[in-house]
N, C-alpha and C positions, 0 to 999 in steps of 0.2 A: 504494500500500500504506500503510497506516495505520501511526502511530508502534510500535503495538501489534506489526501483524503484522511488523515489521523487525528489533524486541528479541528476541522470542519463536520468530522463524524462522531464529533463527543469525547476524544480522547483525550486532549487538553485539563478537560475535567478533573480524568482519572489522574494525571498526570503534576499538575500545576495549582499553588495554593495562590495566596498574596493578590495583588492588585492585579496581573496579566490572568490567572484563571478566574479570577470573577470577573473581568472583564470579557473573556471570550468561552465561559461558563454562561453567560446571558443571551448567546445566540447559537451556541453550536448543537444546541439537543442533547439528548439522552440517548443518541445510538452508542452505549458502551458495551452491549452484548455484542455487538457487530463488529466492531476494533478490537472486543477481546479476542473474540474469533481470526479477525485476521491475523491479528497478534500473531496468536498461537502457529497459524500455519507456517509464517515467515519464519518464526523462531527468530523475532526479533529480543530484544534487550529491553531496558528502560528507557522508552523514548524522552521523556519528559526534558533532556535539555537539548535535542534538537527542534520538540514544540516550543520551549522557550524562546530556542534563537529566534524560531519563524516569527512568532507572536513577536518578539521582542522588534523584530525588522516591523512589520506592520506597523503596530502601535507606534513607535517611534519616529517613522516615517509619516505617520498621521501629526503626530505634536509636530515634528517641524513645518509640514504643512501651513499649520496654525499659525508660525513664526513667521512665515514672510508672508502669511494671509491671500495666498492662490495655489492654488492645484495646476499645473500644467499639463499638456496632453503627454509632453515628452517625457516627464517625471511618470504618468501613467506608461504608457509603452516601454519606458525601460522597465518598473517594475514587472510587467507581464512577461517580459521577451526574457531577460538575465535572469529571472528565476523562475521560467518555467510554468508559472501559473497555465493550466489547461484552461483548454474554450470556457469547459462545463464547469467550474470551479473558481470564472471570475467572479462572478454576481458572489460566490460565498465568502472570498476575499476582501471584496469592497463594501460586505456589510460590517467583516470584521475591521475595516479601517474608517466607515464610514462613526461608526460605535465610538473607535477611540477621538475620533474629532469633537465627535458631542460630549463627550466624557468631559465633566467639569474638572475632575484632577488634572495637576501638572504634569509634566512630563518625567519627577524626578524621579516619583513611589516604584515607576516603571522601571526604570536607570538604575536605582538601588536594589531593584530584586536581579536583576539580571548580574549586576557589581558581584553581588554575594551569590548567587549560583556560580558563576565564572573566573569565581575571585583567586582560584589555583589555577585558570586556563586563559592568561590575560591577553593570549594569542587569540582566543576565541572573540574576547570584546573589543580585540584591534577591528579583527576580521566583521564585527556588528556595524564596527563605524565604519569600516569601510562601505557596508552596503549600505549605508546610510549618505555618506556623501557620494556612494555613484546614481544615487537616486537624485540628490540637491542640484550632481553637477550636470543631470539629462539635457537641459536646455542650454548647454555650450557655459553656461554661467555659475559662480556660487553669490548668492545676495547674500550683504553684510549681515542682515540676521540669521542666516542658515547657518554662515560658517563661529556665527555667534553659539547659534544651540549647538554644532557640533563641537564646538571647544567646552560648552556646559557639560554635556553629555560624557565626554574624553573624561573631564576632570572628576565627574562622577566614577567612571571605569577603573580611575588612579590610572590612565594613561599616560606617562612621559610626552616628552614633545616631540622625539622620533615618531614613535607613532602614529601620534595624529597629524606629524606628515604623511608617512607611509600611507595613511588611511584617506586623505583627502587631496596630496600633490600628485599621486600617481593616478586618481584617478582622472584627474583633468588631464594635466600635461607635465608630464614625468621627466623632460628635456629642459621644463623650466626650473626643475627645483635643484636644491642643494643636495646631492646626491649623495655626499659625507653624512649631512643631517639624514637625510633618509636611511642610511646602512645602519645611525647610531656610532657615528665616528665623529672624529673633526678632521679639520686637514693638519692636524699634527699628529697625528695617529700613525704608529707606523704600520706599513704595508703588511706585515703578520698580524697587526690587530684589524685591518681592514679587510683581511682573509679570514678570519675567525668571525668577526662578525658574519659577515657576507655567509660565508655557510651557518652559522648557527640560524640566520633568517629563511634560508632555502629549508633547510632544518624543520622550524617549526611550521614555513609556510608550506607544507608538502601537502594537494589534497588530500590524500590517505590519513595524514595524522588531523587532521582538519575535522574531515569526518569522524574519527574517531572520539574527538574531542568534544562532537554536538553542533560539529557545520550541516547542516543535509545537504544532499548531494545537489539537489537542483538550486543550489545557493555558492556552486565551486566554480564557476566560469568568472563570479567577481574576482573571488581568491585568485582564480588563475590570472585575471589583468593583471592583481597586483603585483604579483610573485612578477610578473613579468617589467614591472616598477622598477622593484627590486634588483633582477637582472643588468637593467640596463644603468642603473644608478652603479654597480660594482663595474660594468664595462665602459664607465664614464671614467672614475676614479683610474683603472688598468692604463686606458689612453694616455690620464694627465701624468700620473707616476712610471708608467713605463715598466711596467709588471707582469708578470703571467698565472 
């Protein structure tokens, strides 16, 4: 069963407490004999922090919405397209984002539960923000209040400020940034710490460990820009240093 059909068919429920399951504990039904079922066939695991992630992308892509006070079409078709959402399972998605819009809480109760589910897997809440500013950055542009909520958001996460490069320059334009900043180096760094880095980031950005760590799969094509961020920020630094 698809990350989709597990949120949407009640699992969530079973899954998820705090402010994201009651928030998408309010729309998604009572089909939990039907997920337990399929559960069982897949001989899956405990889903519950790859429903987080998904919830946690929604919902929080719904609050920034709220921050710069428009929806765009292009911020809709990238969400659809980059992660996969099927035909039959938009309408169930845009109730659950339409929910978090109305939803009088802030955005933070969201940020803080997702903090402390991932709070041992800070790869996983780079990789949140990341799909959150490739959502911001659909329309060619980030507005000063998007890149506002995403630096709230970051600092909720306890992100560093590699990161929330990582998570926001590469998605735009990965040619324009500080490519040092982005590895988590400086330009005094010597060349064996700009290799150590540089793999330990290939390292933890590897889809397989991604996924294991509660990315769903139809959420790795952002992973993969980034990782691909990544790449070319280490074969920036090689050019200017003269390295192999």
């Amino acid at each position: 069963m698809s990350i989709w059909g597990k949120i949407l068919g009640g699992a969530a429920g079973l899954a998820l407490a705090g402010p994201l399951g009651a928030l998408i504990g309010a729309i998604a039904g009572h089909a939990v004999d039907r997920y337990r079922s399929a559960q069982s066939e897949e001989g899956e695991g405990d889903p519950t922090k790859s429903i987080a992630f998904t919830i946690g992308v929604i919902v929080l892509s719904a609050k920034m919405a709220k921050a710069d006070g428009v929806v765009t079409r292009d911020e809709i078709d990238a969400f659809k397209q980059m992660f996969r959402v099927p035909s039959h399972e938009t309408a169930n998605v845009a109730k659950v984002f339409n929910q978090a819009r109305r939803d009088s809480a802030g955005f933070e109760p969201y940020a803080k539960q997702l903090a402390g589910m991932f709070r041992d897997n800070p790869v996983v809440l780079e990789e949140l923000l990341n799909c959150l500013a490739y959502i911001a950055h659909a329309d060619g542009k980030l507005h000063p209040d998007e890149r506002q909520y995403l630096q709230e958001v970051s600092s909720i996460f306890g992100l560093d400020s590699s990161a929330f490069e990582r998570a926001t320059a590469t998605t735009l334009d990965p040619d324009a940034a500080d490519p040092y900043q982005l590895l988590g180096v400086t330009r005094e760094s010597t060349n064996d710490e700009i290799k150590s880095a540089y793999r330990t980031l290939v390292r933890e950005n590897h889809p397989d460990r991604l996924m294991a760590q509660g990315v769903p799969e139809e959420f790795i094509e952002v992973a993969n820009a980034k990782l691909a961020g990544i790449n070319a920020a280490y074969e920036t630094a090689q050019k200017e240093r003269g390295f192999s």
